[in-house]
ROMAR-179759 format. One record per residue: residue number from 1; x negated, y, z negated of N, C-alpha, C in turn. Coordinates in nm, 2 decimals, padded with zeros to 4 digits, always signed. Layout:
BEGIN
   k     nX     nY     nZ    caX    caY    caZ     cX     cY     cZ
 NUM      X      Y      Z      X      Y      Z      X      Y      Z
...
***
This chain:
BEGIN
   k     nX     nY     nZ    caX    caY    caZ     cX     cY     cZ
   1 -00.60 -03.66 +01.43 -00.61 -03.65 +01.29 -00.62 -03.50 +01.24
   2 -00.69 -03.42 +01.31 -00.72 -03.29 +01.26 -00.61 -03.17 +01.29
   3 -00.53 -03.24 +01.40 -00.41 -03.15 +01.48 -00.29 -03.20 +01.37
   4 -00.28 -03.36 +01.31 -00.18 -03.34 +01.22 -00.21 -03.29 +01.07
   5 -00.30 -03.25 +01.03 -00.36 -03.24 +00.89 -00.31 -03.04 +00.93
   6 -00.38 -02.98 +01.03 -00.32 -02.87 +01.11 -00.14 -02.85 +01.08
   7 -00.10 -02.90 +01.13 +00.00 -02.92 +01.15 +00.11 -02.93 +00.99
   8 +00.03 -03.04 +00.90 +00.09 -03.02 +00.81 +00.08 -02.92 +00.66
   9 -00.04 -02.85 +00.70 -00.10 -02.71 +00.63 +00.02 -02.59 +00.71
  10 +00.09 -02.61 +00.83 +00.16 -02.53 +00.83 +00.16 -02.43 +00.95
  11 +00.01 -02.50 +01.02 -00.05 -02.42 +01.15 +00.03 -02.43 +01.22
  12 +00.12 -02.39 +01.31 +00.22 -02.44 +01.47 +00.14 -02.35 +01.57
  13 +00.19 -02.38 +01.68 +00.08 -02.35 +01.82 +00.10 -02.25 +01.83
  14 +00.21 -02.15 +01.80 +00.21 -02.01 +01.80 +00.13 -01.94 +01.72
  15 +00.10 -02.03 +01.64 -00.01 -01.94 +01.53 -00.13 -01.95 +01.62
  16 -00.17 -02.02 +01.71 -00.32 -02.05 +01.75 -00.33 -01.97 +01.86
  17 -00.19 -01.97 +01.95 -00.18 -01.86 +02.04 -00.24 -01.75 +02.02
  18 -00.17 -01.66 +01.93 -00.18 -01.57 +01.85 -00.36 -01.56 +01.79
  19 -00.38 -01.64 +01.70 -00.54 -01.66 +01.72 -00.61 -01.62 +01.85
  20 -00.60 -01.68 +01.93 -00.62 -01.67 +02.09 -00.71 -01.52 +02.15
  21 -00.53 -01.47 +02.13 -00.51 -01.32 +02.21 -00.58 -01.26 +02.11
  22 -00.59 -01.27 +02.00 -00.65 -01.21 +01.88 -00.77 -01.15 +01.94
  23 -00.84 -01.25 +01.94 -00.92 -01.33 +01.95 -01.06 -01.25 +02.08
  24 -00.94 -01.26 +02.17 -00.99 -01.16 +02.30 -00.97 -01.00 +02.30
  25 -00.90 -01.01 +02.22 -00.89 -00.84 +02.18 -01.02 -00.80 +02.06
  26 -01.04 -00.84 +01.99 -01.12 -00.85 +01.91 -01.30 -00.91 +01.96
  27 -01.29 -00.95 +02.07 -01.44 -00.93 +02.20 -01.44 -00.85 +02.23
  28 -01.31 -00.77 +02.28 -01.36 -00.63 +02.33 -01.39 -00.52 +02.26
  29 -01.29 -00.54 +02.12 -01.33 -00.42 +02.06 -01.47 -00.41 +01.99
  30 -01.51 -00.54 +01.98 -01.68 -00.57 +01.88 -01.71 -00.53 +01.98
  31 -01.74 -00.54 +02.12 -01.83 -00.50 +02.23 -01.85 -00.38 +02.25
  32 -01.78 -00.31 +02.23 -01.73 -00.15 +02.23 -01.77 -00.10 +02.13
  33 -01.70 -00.14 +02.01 -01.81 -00.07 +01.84 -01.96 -00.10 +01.91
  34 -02.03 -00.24 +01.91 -02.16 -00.23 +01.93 -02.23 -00.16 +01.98
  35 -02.15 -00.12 +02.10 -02.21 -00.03 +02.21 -02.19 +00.13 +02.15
  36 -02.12 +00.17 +02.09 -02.13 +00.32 +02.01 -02.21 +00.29 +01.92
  37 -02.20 +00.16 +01.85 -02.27 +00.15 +01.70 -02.46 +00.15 +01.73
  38 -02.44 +00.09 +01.81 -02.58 +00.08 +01.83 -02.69 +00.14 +01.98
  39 -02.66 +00.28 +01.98 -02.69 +00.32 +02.13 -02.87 +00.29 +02.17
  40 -02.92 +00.26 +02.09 -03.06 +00.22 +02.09 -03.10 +00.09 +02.18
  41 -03.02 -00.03 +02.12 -03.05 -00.13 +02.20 -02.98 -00.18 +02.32
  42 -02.88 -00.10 +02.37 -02.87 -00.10 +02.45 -02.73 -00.17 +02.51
  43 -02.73 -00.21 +02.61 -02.59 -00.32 +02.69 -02.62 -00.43 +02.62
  44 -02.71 -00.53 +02.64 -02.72 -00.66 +02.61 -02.72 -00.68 +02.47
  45 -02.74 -00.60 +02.39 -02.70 -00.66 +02.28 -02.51 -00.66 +02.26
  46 -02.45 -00.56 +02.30 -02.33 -00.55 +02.28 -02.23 -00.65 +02.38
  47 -02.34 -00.71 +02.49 -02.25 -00.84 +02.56 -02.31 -00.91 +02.44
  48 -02.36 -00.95 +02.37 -02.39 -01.07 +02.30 -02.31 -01.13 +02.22
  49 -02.25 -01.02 +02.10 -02.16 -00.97 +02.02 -02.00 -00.99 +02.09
  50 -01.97 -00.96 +02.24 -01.83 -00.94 +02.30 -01.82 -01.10 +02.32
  51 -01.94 -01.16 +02.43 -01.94 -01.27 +02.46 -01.91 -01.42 +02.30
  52 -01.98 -01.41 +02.19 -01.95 -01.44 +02.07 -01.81 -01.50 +02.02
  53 -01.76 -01.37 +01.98 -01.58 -01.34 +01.99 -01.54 -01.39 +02.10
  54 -01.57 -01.34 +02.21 -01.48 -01.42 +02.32 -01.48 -01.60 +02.31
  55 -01.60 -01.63 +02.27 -01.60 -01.78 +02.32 -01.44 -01.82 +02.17
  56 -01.41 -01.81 +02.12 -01.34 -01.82 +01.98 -01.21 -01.84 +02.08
  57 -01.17 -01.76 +02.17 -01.01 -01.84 +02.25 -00.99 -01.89 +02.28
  58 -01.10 -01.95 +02.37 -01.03 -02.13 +02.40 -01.08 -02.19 +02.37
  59 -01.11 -02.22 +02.19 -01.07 -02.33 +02.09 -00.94 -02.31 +02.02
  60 -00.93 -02.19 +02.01 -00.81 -02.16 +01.97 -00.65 -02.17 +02.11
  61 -00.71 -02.15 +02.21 -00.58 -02.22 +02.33 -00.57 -02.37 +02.31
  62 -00.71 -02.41 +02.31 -00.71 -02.59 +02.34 -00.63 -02.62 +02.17
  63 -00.64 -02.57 +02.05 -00.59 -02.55 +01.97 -00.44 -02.62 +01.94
  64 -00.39 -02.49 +02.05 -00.24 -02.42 +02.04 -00.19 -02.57 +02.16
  65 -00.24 -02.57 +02.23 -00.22 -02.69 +02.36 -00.18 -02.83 +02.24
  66 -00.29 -02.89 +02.20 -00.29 -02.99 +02.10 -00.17 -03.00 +01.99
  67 -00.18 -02.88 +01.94 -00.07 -02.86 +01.84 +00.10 -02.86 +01.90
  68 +00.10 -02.81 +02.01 +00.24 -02.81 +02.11 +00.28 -02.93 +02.15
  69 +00.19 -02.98 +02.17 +00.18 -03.13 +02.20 +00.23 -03.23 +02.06
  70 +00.15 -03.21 +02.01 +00.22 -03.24 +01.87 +00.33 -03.21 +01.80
  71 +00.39 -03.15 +01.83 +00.49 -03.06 +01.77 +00.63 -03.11 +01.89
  72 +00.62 -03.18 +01.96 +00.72 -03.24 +02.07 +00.74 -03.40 +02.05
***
């Protein structure tokens, strides 16, 4: 139901892909700002912030999988 409702707003699984890789590029770079941004608190806050973003790509793979699937 939510992969066709997806689907008919226009989303295709290259979009989610794309989300994805985004996705993981954008953990690293929040990890990296944090860690300049914030030299006080230290490492673990800036895994907290990388780790965050990161978890975001594979909803967005299982996503793109669902939607490919769909789209066949």
């Amino acid at each position: 139901m939510i992969v066709k409702k997806l689907h008919d707003c226009g989303i295709r699984s290259e979009h989610a892909y794309a989300a994805a890789i985004a996705s993981i590029g954008l953990s690293v770079l929040s990890w990296a700002t944090s860690l300049q941004a914030e030299p006080g608190q230290g490492v673990e806050r800036a895994d907290r912030w990388g780790i965050f973003v990161g978890e975001w790509a594979p909803t967005f793979f299982g996503l793109g999988l669902a939607l490919s699937t769909y789209e066949k």
